[in-house]
C-alpha distance (Angstrom), angle and dihedral (degrees) to the residues before:
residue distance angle dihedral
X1 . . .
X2 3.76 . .
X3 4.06 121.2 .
X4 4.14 83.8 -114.7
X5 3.97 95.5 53.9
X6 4.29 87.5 49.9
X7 3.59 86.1 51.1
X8 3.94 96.6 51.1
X9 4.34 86.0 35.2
X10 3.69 89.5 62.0
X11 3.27 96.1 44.5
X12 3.76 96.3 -116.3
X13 3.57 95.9 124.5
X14 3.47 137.8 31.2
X15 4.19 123.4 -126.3
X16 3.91 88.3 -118.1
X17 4.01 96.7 47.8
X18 4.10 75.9 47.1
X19 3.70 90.5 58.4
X20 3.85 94.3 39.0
X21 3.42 87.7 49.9
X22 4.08 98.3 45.7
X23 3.99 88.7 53.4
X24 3.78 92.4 54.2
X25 3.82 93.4 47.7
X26 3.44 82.6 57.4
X27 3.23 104.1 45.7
X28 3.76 98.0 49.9
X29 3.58 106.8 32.8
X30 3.65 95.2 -115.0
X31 3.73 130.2 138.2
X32 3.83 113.4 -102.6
X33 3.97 98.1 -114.0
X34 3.78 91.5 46.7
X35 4.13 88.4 56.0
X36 4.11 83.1 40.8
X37 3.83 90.9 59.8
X38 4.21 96.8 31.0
X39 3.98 82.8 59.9
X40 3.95 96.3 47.9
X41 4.07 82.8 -134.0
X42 4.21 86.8 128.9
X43 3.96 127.0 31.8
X44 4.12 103.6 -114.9
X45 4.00 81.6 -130.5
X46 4.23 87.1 57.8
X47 3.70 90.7 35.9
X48 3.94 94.4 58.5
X49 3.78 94.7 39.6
X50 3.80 88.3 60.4
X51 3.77 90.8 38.4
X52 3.34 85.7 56.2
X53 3.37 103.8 50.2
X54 3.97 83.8 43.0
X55 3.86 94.3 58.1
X56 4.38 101.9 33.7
X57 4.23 92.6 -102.5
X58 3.53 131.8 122.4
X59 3.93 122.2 -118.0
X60 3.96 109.6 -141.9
X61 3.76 137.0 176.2
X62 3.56 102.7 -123.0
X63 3.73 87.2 -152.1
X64 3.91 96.6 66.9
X65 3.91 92.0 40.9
X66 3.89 127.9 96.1
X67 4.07 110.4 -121.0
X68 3.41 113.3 -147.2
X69 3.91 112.8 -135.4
X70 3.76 94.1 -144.3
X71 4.29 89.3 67.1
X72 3.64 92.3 42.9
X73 3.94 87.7 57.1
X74 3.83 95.6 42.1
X75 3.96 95.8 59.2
X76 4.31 113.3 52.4
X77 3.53 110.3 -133.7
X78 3.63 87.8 -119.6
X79 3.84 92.4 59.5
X80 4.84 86.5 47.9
X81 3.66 96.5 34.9
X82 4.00 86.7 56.7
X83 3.55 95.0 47.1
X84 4.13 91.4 35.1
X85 4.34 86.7 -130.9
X86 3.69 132.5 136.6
X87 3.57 126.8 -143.7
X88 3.76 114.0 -148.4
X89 3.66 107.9 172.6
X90 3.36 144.9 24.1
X91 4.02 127.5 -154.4
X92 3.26 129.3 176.1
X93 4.13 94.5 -59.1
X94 3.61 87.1 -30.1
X95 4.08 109.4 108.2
X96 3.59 112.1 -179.6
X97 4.13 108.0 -144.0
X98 3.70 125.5 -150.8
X99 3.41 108.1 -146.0
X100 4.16 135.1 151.2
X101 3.65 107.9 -148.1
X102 4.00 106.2 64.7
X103 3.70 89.0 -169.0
X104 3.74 105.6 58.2
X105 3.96 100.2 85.9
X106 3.91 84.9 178.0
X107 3.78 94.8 109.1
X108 3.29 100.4 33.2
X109 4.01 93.2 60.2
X110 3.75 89.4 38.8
X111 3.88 95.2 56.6
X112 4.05 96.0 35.3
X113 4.19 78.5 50.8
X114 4.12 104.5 52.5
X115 3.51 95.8 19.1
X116 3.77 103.9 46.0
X117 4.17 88.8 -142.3
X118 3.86 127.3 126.5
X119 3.46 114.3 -126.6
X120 3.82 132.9 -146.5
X121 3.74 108.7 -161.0
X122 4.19 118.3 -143.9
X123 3.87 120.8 -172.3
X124 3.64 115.9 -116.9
X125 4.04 126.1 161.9
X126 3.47 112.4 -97.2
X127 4.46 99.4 -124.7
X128 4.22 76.1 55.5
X129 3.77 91.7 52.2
X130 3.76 95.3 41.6
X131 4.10 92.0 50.8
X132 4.27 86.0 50.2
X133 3.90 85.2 55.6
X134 3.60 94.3 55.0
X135 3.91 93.3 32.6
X136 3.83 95.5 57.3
X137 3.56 108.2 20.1
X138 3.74 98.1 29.2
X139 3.68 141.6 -123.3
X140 3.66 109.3 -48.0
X141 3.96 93.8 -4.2
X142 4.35 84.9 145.8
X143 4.01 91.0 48.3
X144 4.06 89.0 51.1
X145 3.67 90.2 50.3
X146 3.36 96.1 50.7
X147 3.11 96.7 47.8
X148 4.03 97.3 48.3
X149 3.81 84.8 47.1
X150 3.65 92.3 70.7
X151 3.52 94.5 46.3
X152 4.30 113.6 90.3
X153 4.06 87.3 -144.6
X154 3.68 136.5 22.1
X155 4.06 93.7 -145.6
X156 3.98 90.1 59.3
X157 3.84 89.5 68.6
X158 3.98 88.3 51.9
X159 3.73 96.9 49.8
X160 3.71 101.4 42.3
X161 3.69 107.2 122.4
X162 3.99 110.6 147.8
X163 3.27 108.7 105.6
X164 4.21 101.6 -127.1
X165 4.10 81.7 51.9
X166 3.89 88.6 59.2
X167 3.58 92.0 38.9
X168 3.80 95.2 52.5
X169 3.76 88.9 53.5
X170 3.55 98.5 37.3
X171 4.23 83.2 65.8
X172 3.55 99.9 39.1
X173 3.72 108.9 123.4
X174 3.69 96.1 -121.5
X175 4.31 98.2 54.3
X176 3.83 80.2 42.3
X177 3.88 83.8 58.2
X178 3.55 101.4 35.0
X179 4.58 90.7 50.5
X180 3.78 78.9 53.2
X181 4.17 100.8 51.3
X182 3.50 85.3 56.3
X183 4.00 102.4 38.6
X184 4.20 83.5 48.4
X185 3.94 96.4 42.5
X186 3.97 91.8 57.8
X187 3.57 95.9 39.7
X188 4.47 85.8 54.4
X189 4.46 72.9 49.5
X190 3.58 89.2 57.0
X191 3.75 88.9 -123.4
X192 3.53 121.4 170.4
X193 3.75 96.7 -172.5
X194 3.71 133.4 41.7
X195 4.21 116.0 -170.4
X196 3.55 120.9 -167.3
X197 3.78 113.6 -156.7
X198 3.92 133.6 -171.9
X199 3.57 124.5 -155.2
X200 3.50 139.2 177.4
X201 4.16 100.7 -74.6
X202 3.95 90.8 -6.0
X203 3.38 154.4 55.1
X204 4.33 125.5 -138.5
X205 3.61 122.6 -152.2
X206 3.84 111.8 -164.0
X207 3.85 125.8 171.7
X208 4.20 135.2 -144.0
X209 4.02 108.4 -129.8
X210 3.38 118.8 158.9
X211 3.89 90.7 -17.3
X212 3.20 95.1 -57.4
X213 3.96 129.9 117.0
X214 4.10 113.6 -127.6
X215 3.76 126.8 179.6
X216 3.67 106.7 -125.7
X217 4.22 112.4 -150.3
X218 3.50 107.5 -115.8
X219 4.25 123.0 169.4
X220 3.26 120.0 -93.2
X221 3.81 102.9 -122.7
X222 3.81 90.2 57.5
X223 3.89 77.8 97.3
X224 3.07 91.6 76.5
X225 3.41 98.7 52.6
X226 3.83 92.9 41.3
X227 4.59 95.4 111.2
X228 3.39 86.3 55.6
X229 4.39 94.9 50.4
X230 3.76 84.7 49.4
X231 3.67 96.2 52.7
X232 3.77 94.8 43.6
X233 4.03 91.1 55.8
X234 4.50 86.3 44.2
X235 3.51 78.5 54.9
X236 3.61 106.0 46.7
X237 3.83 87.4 48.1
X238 3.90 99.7 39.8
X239 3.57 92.8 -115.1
X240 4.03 122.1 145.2
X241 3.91 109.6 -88.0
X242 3.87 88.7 -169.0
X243 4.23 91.7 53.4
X244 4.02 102.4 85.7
X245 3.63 95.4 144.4
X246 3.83 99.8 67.8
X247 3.79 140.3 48.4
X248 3.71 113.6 -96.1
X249 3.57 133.7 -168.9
X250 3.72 133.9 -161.8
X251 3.61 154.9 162.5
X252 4.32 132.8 -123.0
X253 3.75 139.9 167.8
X254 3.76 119.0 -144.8
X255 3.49 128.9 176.2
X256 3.65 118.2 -149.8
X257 4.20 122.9 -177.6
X258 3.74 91.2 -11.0
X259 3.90 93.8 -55.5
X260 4.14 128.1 108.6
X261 3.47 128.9 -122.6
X262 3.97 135.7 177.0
X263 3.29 118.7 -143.0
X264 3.63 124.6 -154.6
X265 3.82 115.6 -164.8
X266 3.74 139.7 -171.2
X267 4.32 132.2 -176.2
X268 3.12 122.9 -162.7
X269 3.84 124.1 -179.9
X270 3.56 115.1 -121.6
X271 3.81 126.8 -165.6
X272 4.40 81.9 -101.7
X273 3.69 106.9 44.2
X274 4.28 127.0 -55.1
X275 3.55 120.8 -48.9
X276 3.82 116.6 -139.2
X277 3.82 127.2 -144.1
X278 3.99 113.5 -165.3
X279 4.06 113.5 -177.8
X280 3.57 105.7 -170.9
X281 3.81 117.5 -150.9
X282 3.60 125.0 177.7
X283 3.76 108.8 -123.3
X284 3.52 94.0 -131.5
X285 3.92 129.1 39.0
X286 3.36 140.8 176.2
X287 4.42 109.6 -134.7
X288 3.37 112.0 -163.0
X289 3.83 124.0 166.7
X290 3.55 92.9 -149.1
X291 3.85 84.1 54.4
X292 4.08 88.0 68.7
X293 3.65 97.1 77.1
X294 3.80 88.3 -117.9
X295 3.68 112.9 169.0
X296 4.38 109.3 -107.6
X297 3.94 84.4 -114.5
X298 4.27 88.6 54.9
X299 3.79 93.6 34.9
X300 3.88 86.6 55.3
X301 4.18 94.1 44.8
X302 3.73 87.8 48.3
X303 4.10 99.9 49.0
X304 4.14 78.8 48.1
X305 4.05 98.1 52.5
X306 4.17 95.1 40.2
X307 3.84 90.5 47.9
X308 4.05 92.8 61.2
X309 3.87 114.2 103.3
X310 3.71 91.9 -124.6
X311 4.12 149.6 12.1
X312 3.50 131.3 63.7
X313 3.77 141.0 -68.6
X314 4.33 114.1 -159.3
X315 3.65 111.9 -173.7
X316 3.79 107.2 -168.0
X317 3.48 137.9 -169.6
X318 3.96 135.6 131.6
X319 4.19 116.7 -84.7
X320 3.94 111.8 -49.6
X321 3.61 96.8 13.1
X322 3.91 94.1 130.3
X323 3.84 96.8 -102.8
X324 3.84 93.4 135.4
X325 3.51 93.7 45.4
X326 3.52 91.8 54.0
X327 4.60 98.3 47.0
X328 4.07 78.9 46.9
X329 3.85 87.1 55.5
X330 4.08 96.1 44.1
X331 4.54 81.6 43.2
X332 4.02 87.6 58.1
X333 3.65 97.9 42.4
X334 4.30 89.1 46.5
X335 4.31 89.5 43.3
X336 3.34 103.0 120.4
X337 3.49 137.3 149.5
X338 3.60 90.6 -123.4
X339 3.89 96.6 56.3
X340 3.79 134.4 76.1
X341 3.88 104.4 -139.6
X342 3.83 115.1 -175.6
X343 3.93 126.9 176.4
X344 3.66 146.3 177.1
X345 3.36 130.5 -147.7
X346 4.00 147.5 -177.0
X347 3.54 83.0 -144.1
X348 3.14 123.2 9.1
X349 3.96 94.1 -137.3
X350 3.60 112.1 -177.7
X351 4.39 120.4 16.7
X352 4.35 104.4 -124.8
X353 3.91 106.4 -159.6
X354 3.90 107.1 -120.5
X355 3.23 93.6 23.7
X356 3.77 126.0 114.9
X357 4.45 106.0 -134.7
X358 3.71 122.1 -164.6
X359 3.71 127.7 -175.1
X360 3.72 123.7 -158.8
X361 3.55 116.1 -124.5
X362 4.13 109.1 -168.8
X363 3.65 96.0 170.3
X364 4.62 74.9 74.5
X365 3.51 94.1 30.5
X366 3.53 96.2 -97.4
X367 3.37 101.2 147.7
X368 3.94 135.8 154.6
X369 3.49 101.3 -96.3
X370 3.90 86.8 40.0
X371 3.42 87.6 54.5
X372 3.98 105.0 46.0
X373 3.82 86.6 51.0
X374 3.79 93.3 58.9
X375 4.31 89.2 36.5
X376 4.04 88.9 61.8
X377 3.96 90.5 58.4
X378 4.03 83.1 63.2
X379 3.87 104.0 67.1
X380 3.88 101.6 -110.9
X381 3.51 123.0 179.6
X382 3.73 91.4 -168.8
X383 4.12 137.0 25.1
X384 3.58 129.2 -154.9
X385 4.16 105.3 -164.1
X386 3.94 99.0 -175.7
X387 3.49 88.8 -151.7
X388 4.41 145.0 6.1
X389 3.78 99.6 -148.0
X390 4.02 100.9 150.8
X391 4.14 140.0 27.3
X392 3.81 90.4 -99.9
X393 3.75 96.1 54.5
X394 3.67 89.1 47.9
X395 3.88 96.5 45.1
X396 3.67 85.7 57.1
X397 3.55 100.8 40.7
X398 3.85 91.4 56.0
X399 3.78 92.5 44.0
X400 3.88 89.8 57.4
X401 3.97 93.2 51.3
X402 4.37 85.3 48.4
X403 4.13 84.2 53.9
X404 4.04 93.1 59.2
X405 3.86 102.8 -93.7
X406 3.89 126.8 118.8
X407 4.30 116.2 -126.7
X408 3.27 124.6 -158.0
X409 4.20 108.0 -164.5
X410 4.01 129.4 161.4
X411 4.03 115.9 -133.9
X412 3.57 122.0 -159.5
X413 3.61 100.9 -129.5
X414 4.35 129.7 128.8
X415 4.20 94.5 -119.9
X416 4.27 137.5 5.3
X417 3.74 83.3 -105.6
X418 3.97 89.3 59.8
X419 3.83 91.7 58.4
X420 3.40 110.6 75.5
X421 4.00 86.6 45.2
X422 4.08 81.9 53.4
X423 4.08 85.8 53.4
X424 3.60 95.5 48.1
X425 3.30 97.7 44.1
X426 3.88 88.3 54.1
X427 3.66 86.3 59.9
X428 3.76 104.1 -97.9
X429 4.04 115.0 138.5
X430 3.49 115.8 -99.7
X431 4.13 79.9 -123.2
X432 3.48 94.2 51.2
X433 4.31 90.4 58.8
X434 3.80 88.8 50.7
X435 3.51 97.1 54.0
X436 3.84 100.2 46.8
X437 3.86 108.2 20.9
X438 3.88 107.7 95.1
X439 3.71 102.9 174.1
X440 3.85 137.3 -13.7
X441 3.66 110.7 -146.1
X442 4.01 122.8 -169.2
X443 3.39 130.5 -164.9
X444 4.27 148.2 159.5
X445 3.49 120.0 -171.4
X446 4.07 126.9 -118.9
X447 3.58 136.6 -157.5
X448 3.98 117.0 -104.4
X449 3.84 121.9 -134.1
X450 3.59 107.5 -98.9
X451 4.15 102.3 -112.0
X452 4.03 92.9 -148.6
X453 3.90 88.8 58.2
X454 3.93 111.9 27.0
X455 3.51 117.4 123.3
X456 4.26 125.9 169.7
X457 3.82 125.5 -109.4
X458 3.91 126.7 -176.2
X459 3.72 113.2 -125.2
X460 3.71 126.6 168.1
X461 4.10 96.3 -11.9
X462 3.64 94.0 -54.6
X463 4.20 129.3 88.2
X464 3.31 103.5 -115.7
X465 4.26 131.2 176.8
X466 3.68 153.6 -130.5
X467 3.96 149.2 159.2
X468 3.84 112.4 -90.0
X469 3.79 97.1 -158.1
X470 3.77 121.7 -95.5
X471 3.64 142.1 155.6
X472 3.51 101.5 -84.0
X473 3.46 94.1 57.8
X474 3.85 97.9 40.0
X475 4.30 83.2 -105.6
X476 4.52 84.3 -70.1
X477 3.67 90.6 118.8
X478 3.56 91.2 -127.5
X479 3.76 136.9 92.9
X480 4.27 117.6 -176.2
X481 3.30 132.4 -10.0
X482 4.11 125.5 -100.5
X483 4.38 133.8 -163.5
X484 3.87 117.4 -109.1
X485 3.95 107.2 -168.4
X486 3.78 158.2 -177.4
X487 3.50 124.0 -150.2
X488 3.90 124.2 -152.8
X489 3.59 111.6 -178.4
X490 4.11 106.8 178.7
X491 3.62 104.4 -113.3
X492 4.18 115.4 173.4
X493 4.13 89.0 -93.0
X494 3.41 84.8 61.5
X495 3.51 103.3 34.2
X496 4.01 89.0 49.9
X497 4.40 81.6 61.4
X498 3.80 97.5 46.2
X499 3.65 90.0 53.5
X500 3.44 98.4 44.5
X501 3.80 84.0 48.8
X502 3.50 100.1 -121.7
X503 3.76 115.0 169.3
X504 3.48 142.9 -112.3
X505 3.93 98.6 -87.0
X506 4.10 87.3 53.8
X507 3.92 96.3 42.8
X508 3.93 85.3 53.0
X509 3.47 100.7 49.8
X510 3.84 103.1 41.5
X511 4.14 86.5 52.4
X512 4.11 83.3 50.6
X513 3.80 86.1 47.9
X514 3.91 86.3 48.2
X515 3.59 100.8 48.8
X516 3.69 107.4 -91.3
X517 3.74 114.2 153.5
X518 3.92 109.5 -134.9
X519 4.00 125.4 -137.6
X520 3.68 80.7 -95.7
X521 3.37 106.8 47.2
X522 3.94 86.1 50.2
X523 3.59 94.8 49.5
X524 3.98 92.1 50.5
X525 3.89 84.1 54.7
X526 4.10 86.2 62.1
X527 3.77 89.5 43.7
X528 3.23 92.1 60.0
X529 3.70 103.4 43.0
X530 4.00 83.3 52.6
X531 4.01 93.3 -107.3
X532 3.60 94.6 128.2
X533 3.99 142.9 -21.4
X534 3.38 141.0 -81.0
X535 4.24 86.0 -130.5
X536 4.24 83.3 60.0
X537 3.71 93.1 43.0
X538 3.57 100.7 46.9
X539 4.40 85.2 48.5
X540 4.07 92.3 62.9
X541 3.74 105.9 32.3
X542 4.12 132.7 19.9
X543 4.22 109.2 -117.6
């Protein structure tokens, strides 16, 4: 029986996609299963298990298979990354071979040629065999030997230290490429953070996703191409490639599969070599406060509190709780053309058309409350501070809500009842806080079920939910990141405390007593309606 009549047997295809598909086969010169999979009429997974079937193989998911160590050291990964197989076991001088096009005998001859092995050949998809590749030999393991082909000894890569040797490398096409595999391969991860480390004998490559650190599987031997990584990233960000002795910061654009991204990056020298930093920002990003994963009732409180003509707004929260994210999201929603918006930032993270950006530069004196003072003489309507470190800042910041224009500022503080406490401690009267402070929001940001993999569980009388593990999320379970909140608008009871400088403790309970839903309390609400689990929520606030 032909491969087409299977197809239309198993109901996988219909006789007129058949047809269709016969004419273009035709037409182009292409095999039939290639047209099959160009015209999305078959999944590649359904295509391969009847191609399988159709040509005596097995289909397998490499991900649920044992690879054997011995076949991953008898084929480079020069030699599988340019043929795009796997191979997953090794017998004798048997090597079985993962591959997903049955009909290309190419590296089947090659390998049986150089490498005097027979090989079995198993179907696999080829996204599957592409993740094995990076899994076991590691991302950009063909690039590195390349590269350390060319080279006449391995030590000479260690030891180069002038700085036109570093340079030279740094801009050879093949570092160029390999800094790229590994910038592209996290972004596909959705990571937002990429972090270089050198130890003694080795370097570490871990990854950000969902804010959570992930060791990435890189070769081995890229240590020995590690000076020349670091000097392609100084260069890409117009840093100082001779300067290994102090921090640097610096700035790059990439563009990766047609799409921007900023990248923000930091070295630091570290008592083995320089540690890179890489923040990865796409250049361009929708903010959307209904985005958050605010509740309706906190969405509606917020849209309120930004749309006053003057005061300020603090969203606090410790360091990568999503407070920027969430003043960029109130900035889009109050852009228009009828408003002067002004902000200051240390960075400026992501660039919001219309909107005047400042960064603060303190190595000029350019500092935020420096910078607010001069902002002021420029007609805003509305200030973004990024953040109220000091008295002066504060002082200022209040004084320009007093004068008629809104603020929007981030304090560093563990709840909203914690930041008027913060402000008075800074030195601002009690008074002062009452008459300026609109709303303190807080917030810490949790992991959301993955929807390809979430399945329901009973626990405790209740249905509750979590992430099984599949390929979309990389088997975590979860997939993005959403806000969990409290909102503390100052309304006279809690005014009347503030001034009275009550602390903390008092602030917190008389908003309970009023209604306020805690962090807690807000992520139970997403527990419940199966956005995340009680595992996240109990690892970012304490129920």
């Amino acid at each position: 029986m032909k491969l087409a009549d299977r197809l239309v047997e198993k109901g996988l295809l219909t006789k007129a996609q058949l047809e269709k598909a016969s004419t273009l086969s035709r037409e182009t010169y292409k095999p039939l299963p290639q047209i099959i999979r160009e015209e999305n009429l078959v999944s590649e997974a359904d295509l391969l298990g009847v191609m399988a079937e159709h040509h005596g193989m097995d289909f397998v998911v490499l991900a649920d298979i044992a690879i054997n160590q011995k076949a991953i050291k008898s084929v480079s990964a020069k030699l599988a990354a340019h043929y795009s197989v796997m191979p997953t076991d090794l017998d004798g001088s048997t090597l079985t071979l993962a591959v997903s096009n049955p009909l290309d005998m190419g590296p089947v001859e090659d390998i049986e040629t150089n490498l005097g092995l027979r090989v079995r050949r198993v179907l696999a998809c080829h996204e599957d065999i592409m993740k094995a590749l990076r899994k076991h030999y590691g991302v950009g393991a063909d690039t590195v030997e390349k590269i350390l082909a060319g080279t006449s000894d391995h030590d000479d890569v260690i030891v180069l230290e002038e700085s036109h040797d570093l340079e030279k490398m740094a801009e050879d096409a093949s570092v160029v490429k390999l800094v790229n595999q590994l910038l592209q391969e996290a972004i596909k991860d959705r990571a937002t953070d990429i972090h270089f480390e050198m130890h003694r004998g080795e370097i570490v490559v871990r990854r950000r996703i969902d804010g959570i650190m992930y060791d990435t599987s890189i070769p081995k031997n890229m240590l020995l191409l590690y000076p020349a990584i670091v000097s392609r990233i100084k260069l890409m960000s117009g840093l100082n490639i001779v300067e290994r002795r102090m921090p640097q910061d610096g700035r790059a654009r990439v563009k990766i599969q047609s799409a921007n991204y900023d990248l923000r990056i930091s070295i630091v020298p570290a008592i083995h070599g320089e540690d890179i930093v890489i923040r990865i920002l796409p250049s361009t990003m929708l903010f959307d406060i209904g985005k958050l994963g605010y509740s309706d009732e906190h969405q509606k409180l917020l849209s309120h509190y930004i749309n006053q003509p003057h005061g300020i707004i603090f969203v606090t929260g410790p360091t990568g709780s999503g407070k920027s994210t969430t003043l960029y999201a109130c900035m889009s929603q109050l852009n228009t053309r009828d408003r002067k918006i002004i902000t200051i930032e240390d960075p400026v993270e992501y660039e919001l058309r219309g909107i005047t950006q400042t960064q603060v530069n303190t190595k000029i004196g350019l500092t935020f409350a420096h910078s607010l003072r001069s902002m002021l003489r420029h007609d805003p309507d509305i200030m973004m501070v990024g953040e109220v470190r000091d008295k002066e800042t504060a002082e200022i910041a209040t004084a320009t809500a007093m004068t008629g224009h809104l603020v929007l500022s981030t304090l560093h503080t563990n709840d909203a009842a914690g930041g008027a406490v913060r402000l008075i401690d800074m030195g601002i009267d009690p008074y002062l806080v009452t008459s300026t402070v609109q709303l303190f929001i807080a917030q810490r940001l949790v992991r959301v079920i993955c929807p390809d993999c979430r399945e329901s569980y009973e626990a405790g009388g209740r249905t509750l939910y979590r992430g099984a593990g599949c390929k979309k999320c990389n088997k975590s379970g979860f997939q993005g990141r959403v806000a969990i909140a409290e909102f503390l608008p100052l309304i006279p009871e809690i005014q009347e405390l503030i001034i009275a400088r009550s602390s903390a403790k008092e602030i917190r309970e008389k908003a309970n007593s009023l209604g306020m839903k805690t962090l807690s309390q807000d992520g139970e609400d997403k527990v419940t309606q199966g956005i995340t689990t009680v595992e996240e929520l109990l690892r970012v606030t304490s129920i």
